[in-house]
C-alpha positions, 0 to 999 in steps of 0.5 A: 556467554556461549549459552547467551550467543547460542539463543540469539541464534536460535531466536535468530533463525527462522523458517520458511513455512509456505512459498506461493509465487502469484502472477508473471514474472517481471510483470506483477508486483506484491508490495503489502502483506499483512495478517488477519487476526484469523492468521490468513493473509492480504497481499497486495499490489499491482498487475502489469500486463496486459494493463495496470490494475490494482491487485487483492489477494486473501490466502488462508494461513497456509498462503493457498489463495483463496480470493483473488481480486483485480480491481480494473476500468478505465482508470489504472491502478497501483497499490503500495500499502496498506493495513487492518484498521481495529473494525476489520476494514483494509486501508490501501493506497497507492495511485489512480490514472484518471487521466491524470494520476493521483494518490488514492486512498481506498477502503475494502472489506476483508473480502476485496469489497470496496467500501470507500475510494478517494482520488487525493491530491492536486489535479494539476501535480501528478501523484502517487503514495507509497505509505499510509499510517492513521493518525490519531484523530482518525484521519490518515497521513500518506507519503509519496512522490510528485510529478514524473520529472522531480520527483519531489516528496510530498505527504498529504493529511486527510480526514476519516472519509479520505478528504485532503485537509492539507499537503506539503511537497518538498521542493526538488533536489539533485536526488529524487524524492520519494516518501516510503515510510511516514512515522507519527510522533 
């Protein structure tokens, strides 16, 4: 028993192998990080201040940032997932402002470049995704929230070019609704 606890300990603890600290404090946030299969790392997320943009980052595997992007224009972005699809291509979602706010499904290169953006969702419900898994016929799923005011859970299939096929929006509770992690069965 003692040798079995003491490799759960071992196999338990872990150690910090670098510590980079991007943006203003109380201002940006980082709400993905994944690695390249070459061990560098994409983060990504959202700049605060002065507006909100969406935010790329690569590093190399030691965590040094080595692209750093800001996609910005008239529109304000929020990025809240994202992941490495089998051709090397980043799917982000997150949320557009333009002028009403929708989830937005983006597709990038490794390098940040945009090679796909779709505003998803009903122009007259104001939207935002915090997750996105593919599905298996190559479309994706995202889950999010509704409106300022209920905050009603909704997800949203699309197909492999980011259009809507279908939505369902949970009706309003006493709780705020919102959809952070969506599981395919």
């Amino acid at each position: 028993m003692i040798v079995s606890a003491n490799a759960l300990t071992i196999i338990a603890q872990s150690t910090r192998y670098f510590e980079h600290i991007f943006g203003q404090a109380n201002q940006d946030n980082t709400n993905a990080v994944f690695q390249l299969p070459n061990g560098s790392y994409i983060t990504v997320g959202e700049e605060i201040s002065p507006s909100q943009n969406g935010v790329f980052i690569k590093t190399d595997v030691y965590g040094n940032p080595t692209l750093d992007t800001i996609y910005a224009d008239s529109a304000f972005y929020f990025f809240y997932d994202a992941f490495l699809e089998n051709d090397n291509t980043i799917v982000i979602t997150g949320g557009i402002n333009t002028p009403s706010e929708n989830m937005l499904l983006l597709k990038t290169d490794t390098s940040g470049n945009i090679l796909m953006s779709n505003s998803v969702g009903d122009s007259l419900i104001p939207s935002l995704a915090f997750c996105i898994k593919k599905t298996m016929d190559n479309g994706y799923i995202l889950g999010g929230t509704t409106d300022q005011v209920n905050n009603r859970g909704i997800i949203i299939k699309t197909d492999s070019n980011g259009h809507k096929l279908w939505e369902t929006i949970f009706p309003a509770s006493t709780f705020q609704n919102y959809i952070f992690s969506v599981v395919l069965t």
